[in-house]
C-alpha positions in Angstrom: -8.1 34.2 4.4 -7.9 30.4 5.4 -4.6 29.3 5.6 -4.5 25.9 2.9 -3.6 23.2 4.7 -1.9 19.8 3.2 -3.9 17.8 5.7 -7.4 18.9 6.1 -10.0 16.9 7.9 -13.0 17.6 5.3 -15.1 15.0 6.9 -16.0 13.7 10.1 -18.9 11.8 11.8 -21.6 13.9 13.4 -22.0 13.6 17.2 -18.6 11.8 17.4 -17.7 12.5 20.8 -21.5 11.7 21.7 -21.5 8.4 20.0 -17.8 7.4 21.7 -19.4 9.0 25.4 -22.4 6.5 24.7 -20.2 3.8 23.7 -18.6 4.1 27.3 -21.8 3.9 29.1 -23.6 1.0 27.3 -21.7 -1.8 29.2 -22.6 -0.5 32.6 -26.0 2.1 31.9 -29.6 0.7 32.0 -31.5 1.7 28.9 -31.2 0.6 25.1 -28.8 2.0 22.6 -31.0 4.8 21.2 -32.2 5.7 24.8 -28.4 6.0 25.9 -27.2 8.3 22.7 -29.9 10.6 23.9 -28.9 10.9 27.2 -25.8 12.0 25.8 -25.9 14.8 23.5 -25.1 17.7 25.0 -23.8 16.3 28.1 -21.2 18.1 29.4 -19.7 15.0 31.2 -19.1 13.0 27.6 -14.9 14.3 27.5 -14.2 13.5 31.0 -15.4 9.8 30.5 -14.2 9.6 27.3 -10.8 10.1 29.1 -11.0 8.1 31.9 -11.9 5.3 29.6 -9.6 5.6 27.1 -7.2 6.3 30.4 -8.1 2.6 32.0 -7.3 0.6 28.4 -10.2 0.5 27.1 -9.6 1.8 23.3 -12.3 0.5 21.2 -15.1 3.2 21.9 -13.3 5.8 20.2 -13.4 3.6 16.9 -16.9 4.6 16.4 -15.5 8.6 15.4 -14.2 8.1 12.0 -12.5 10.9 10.0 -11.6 11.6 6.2 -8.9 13.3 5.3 -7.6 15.0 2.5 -3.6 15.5 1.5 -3.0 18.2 -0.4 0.6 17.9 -2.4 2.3 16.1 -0.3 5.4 13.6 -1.0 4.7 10.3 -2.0 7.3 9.4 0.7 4.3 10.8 2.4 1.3 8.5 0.7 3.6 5.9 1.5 4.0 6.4 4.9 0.0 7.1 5.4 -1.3 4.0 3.3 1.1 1.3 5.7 -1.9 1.9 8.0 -3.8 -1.4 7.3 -7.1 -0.3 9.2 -7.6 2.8 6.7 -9.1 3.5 3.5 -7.1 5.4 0.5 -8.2 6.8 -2.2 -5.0 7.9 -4.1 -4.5 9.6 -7.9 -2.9 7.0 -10.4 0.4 7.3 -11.4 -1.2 4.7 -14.9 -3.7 7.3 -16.0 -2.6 10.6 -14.7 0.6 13.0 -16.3 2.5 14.2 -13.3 5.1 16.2 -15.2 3.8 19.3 -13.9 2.1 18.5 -10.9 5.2 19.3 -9.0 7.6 17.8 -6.2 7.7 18.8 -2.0 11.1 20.8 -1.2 12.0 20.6 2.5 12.0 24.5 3.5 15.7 24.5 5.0 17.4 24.2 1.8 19.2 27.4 0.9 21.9 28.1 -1.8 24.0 24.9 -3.4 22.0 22.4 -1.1 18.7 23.7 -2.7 20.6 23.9 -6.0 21.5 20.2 -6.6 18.3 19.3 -5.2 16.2 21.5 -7.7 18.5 19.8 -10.0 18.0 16.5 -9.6 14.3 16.9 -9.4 14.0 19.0 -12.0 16.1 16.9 -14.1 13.9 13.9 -13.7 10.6 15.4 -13.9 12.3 16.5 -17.9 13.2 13.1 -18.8 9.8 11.7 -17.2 8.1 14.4 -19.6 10.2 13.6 -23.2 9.5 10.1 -22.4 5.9 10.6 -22.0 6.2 12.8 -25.3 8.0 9.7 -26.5 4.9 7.8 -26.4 6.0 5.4 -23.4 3.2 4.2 -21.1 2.7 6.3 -18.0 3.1 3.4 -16.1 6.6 2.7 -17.4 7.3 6.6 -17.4 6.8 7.0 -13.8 9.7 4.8 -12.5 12.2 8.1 -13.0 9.8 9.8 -10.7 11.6 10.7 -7.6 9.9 9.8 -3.9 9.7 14.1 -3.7 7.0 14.1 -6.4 3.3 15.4 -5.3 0.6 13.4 -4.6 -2.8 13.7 -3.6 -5.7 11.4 -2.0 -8.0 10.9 0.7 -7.5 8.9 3.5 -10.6 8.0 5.9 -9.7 6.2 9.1 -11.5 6.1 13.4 -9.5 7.9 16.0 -8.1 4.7 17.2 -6.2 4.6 14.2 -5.7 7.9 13.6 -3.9 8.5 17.3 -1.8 5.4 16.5 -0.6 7.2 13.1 -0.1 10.2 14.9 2.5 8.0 17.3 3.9 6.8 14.3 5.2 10.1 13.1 5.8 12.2 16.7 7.7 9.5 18.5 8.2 6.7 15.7 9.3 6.0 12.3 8.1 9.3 11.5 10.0 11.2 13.9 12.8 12.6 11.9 10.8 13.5 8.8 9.7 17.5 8.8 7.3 17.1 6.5 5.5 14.6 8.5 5.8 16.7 11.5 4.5 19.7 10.2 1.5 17.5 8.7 1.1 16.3 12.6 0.6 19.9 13.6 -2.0 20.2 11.0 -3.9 17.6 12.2 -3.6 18.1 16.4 -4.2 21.6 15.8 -8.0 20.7 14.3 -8.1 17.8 16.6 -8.2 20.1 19.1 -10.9 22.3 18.0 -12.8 19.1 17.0 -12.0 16.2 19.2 -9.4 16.9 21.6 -10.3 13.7 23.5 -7.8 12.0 21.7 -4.7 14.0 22.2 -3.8 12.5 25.6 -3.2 9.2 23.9 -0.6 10.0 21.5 2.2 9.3 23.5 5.8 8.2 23.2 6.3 4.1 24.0 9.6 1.9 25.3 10.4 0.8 22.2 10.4 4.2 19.8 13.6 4.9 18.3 15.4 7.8 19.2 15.7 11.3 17.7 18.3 11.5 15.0 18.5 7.4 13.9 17.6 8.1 10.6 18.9 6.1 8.1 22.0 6.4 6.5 21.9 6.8 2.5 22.5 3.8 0.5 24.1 3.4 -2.6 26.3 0.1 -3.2 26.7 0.6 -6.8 28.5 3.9 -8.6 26.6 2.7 -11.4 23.2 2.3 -11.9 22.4 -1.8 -11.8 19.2 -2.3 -13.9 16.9 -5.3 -13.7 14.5 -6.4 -16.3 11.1 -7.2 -15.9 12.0 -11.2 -15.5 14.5 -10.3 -13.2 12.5 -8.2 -10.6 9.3 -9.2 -8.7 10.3 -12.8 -8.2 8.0 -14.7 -5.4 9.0 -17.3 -3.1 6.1 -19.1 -1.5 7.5 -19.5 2.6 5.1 -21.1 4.3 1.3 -23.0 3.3 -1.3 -25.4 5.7 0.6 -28.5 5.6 -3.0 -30.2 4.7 -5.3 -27.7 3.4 -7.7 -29.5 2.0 -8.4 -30.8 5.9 -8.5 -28.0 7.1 -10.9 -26.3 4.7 -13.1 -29.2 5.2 -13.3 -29.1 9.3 -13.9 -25.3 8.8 -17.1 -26.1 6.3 -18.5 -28.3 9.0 -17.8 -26.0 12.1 -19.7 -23.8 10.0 -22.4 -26.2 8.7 -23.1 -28.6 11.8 -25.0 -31.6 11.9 -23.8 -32.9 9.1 -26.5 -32.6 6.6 -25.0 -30.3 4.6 -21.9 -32.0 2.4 -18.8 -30.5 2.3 -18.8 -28.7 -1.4 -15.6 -26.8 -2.5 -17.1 -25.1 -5.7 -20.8 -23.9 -3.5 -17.6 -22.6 -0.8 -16.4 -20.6 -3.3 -19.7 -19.5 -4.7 -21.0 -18.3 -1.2 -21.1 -14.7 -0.2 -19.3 -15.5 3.4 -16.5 -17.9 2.8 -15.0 -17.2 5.9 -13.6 -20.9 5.9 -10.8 -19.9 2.9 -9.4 -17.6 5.8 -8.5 -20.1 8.1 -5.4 -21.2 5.1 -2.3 -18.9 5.3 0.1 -17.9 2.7 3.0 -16.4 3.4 5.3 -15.5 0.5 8.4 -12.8 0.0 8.6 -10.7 -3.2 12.4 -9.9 -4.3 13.4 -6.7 -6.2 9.2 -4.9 -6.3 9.6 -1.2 -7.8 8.3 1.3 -5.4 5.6 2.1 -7.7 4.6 -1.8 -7.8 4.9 -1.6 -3.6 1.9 0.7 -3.6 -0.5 -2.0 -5.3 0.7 -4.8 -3.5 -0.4 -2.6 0.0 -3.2 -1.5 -0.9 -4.5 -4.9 -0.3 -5.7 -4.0 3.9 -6.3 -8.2 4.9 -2.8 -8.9 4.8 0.3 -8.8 7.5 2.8 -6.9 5.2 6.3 -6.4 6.2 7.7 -3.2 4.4 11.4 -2.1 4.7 11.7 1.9 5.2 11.8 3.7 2.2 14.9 5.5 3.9 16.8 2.5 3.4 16.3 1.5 -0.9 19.3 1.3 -2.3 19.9 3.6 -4.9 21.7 2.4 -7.4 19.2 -0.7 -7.9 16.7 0.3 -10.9 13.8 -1.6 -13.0 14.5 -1.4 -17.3 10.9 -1.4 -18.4 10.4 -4.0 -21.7 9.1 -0.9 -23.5 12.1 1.1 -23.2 14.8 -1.4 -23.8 13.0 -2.6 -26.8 13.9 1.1 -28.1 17.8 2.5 -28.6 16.2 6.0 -28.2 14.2 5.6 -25.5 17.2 3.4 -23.7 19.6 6.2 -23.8 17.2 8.8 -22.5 16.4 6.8 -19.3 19.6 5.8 -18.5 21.3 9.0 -18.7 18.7 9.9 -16.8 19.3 7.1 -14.2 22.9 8.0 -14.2 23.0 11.2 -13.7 20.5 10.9 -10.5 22.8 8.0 -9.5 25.7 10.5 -9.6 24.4 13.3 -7.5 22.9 11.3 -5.1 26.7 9.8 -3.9 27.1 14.1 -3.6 24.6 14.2 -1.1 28.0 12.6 1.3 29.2 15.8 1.4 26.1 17.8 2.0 25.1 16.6 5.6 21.8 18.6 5.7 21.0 17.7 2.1 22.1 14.2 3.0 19.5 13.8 5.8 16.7 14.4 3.0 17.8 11.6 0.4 14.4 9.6 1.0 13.3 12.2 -1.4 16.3 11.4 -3.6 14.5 7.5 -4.3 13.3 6.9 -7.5 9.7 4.9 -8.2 12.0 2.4 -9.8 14.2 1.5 -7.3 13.9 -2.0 -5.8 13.0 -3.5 -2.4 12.1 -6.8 -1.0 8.6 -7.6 0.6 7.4 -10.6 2.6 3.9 -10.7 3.7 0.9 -13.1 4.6 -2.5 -13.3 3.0 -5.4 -16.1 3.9 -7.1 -17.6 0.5 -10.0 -15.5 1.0 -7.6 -12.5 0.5 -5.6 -14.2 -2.1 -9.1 -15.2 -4.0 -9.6 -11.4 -4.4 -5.8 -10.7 -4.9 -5.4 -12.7 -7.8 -8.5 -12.1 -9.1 -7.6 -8.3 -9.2 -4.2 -8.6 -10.5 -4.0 -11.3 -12.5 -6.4 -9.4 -15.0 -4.9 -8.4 -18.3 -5.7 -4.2 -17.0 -3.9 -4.9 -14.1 -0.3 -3.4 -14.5 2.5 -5.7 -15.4 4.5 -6.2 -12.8 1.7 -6.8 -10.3 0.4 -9.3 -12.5 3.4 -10.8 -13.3 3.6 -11.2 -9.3 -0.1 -12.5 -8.9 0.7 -14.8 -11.2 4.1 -16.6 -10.4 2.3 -16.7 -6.8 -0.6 -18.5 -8.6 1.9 -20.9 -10.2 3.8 -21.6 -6.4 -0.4 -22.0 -4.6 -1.4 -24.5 -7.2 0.9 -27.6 -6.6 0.0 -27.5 -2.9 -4.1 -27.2 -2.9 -4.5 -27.7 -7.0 -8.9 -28.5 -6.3 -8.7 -24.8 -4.9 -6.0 -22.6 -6.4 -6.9 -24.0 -10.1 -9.9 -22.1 -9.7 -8.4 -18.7 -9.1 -7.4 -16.1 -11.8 -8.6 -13.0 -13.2 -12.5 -12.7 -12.8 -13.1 -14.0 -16.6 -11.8 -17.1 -15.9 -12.8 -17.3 -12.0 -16.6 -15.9 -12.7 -17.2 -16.7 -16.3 -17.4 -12.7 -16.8 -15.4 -9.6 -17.3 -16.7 -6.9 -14.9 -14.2 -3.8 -16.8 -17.3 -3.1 -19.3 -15.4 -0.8 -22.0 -12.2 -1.0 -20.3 -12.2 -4.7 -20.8 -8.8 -6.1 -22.8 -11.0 -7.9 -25.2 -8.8 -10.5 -25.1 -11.4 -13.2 -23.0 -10.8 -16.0 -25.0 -6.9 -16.0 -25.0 -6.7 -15.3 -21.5 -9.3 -18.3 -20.7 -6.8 -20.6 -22.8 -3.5 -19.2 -20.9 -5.5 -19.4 -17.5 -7.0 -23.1 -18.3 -3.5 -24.3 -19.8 -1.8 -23.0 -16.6 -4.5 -24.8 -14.6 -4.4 -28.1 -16.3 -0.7 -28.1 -15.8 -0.7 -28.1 -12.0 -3.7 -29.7 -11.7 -1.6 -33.2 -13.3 1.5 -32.1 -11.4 3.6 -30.8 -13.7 5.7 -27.7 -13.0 6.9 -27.0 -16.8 4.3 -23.8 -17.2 6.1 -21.2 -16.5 5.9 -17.0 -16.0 6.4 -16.5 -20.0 3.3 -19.1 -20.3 0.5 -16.5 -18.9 3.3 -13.3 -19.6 -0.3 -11.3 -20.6 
């Protein structure tokens, strides 16, 4: 029998190491590009160019073989480290719609007696108060932030070679390099890679600037206690840096693209346009302060976007999110802080279990806290805000899309009043049953919020469009 893998690739184009041969040889070959792909199939030459290509510094012909793989039950320390590829495409199962209670959590294979013990424990443990809160009637999406960072997930991922070899890098000689799990996924993968394009094995190689072996990260815990912030507390925004004169620049980018003149500069047809390629010549960069690492996976998921991330191996510990909908309840309160608590407690044991200790990545909780910084042009931000601003988006992504909103208006208010979830944006909801049914309450917040920064005033604040 077929030994079940956790990373299979299920998919991958046909012909790939013809159509990345062919790529070498249209620069410098006579003949069109159907004429040259025929030339190539079954040409026994295609690997040893390939090579020699890929050898001289020329990486962009191996982009055209694209693969699609599926993770079977891994970590979501794992989905993490997968979906910080920005030139990928994830497809991952929600944590807001789906019960992970029993879908179970990845234990490293060297724990044995009381290491294995308090780590069943504390997983365990979790995984029960993640259940009775669920059973409690909280929202999955508030449930979820007891999940530890051991918990399975599983989703596709679908990237080209390129990008795959650079992962690989990633996790043999990089970040990765001290995580088994991620090693023995890398196995996985070079072992079919080998059977199915082995072309790309000679370029996963160590650099000057990897780290070396053993530099993981030491735990972190500053608090005995747990420290819990509350949902005004956590996901605050700073804007950093914004085009000193946007609308200038906007407008010198509409007539690069429009020449001649005859065309007048229009912002609303710009926004209307299916190519508004000029919004991306304006850059945003803003830093988010104390995001959940549940709300770190929405925020990524946007690919046109320079995100720095710190290492999950470095969250502190003791810093939690207190969901509305459980502090409004005495019941509910006392289950997920005892809960907190006693995870807090065990992890300061892991000090004096060294091979335990070098595991406590897996120890993180989906609540815990960490601070973001990233840069997004207004094309990006059009589609950012439009998503998760919307009243299905979860609530502390939209409270983020939001307060950003607030911070972009003052500085370009003829463009940034015009963004907001697509019922005010477009004039329509596009979530058909799903939708919130709340249009006309959310146009007022949205047109209030709007009006506000459009005469200068900075009194609306998060409470104002709090959806």
């Amino acid at each position: 029998m077929e030994r079940e893998l956790h990373a299979k690739i299920i998919s991958r184009n046909a012909g790939s190491e013809e159509v990345c041969a062919s790529a070498a040889r249209i620069s410098t070959t006579a003949g069109n590009a159907q004429e040259i792909f025929e030339n190539a199939r079954g040409n026994p030459k295609n690997r040893a160019l390939i090579e020699k290509v890929l050898a001289s510094g020329h990486k962009s012909l191996i982009e055209h073989a694209v693969f699609t793989i599926a993770l079977r039950d891994v970590s979501v320390f794992v989905e993490q480290f997968f979906i910080e590829c920005r030139l990928a495409s994830f497809t991952v199962k929600s944590r807001r719609y789906v019960d992970f209670s029993r879908l179970g959590y990845h234990v490293p294979p060297e724990l044995e007696g009381e290491d294995l013990a308090l780590y069943r424990r504390y997983m365990d443990g979790l995984f029960q108060a993640y259940g009775d809160l669920l059973e409690a009637g909280v929202p999955r999406e508030d449930a979820r932030f007891l999940l530890p960072y051991s918990f399975h997930s599983n989703f596709y991922c679908t990237l080209n070679a390129r990008e795959l070899g650079h992962l690989l890098g990633e996790i043999r000689y990089g970040r990765g390099r001290d995580v088994p799990e991620l090693q023995r996924l890398a196995d996985e993968l070079t072992a079919q890679l080998e059977e199915g394009f082995p072309c790309l094995l000679p370029e996963i190689q160590p650099s000057a600037g990897d780290p070396p072996a053993g530099g993981g990260l030491p735990l972190r815990c500053s608090s005995a206690s747990p420290v819990y912030l509350t949902r005004r507390e956590a996901g605050a925004v700073a804007l950093l840096n914004a085009p000193a004169e946007p609308g200038k620049l906007l407008e010198a980018a509409w007539r690069t693209q429009h020449p001649g003149g005859e065309t007048p500069f229009s912002l609303g047809a710009l926004l209307d346009s299916r190519r508004p390629r000029e919004l991306e010549q304006l850059a945003y960069t803003y830093a988010v302060s104390h995001v959940t690492l549940s709300g770190l996976t929405h925020l990524v998921r946007h690919r046109m976007q320079s995100i720095v991330i710190p290492p999950i191996q470095s969250v502190d510990h003791s810093g939690v999110i207190l969901p509305d909908t459980i502090a409004a309840a005495p019941a509910l309160l006392e289950r997920y802080q005892g809960a907190v608590k006693t995870a807090c407690g065990l992890v300061l044991q892991l000090r004096n279990h060294p091979i335990l200790e070098k595991y406590h990545y897996y120890f993180a909780l989906s609540g815990n806290l960490v601070d973001v910084m990233t840069t997004m042009n207004a094309r990006e931000l059009q589609w950012f805000i439009r998503l998760r601003s919307c009243n299905r988006a979860q609530w502390e992504i939209r409270d983020i899309a939001v307060d950003l909103l607030r911070q972009l208006q003052p500085g370009f208010p003829e463009l940034f009043s015009r963004f907001g979830p697509s019922c005010f944006s477009t004039g329509r909801c596009p979530e058909g049953r799903l939708s919130c049914g709340q249009m006309e309450a959310v146009l007022a917040r949205f047109r209030t919020l709007s009006e506000a920064k459009q005469r200068g005033g900075l009194e609306a604040s998060r409470g104002l469009v709090s959806l």
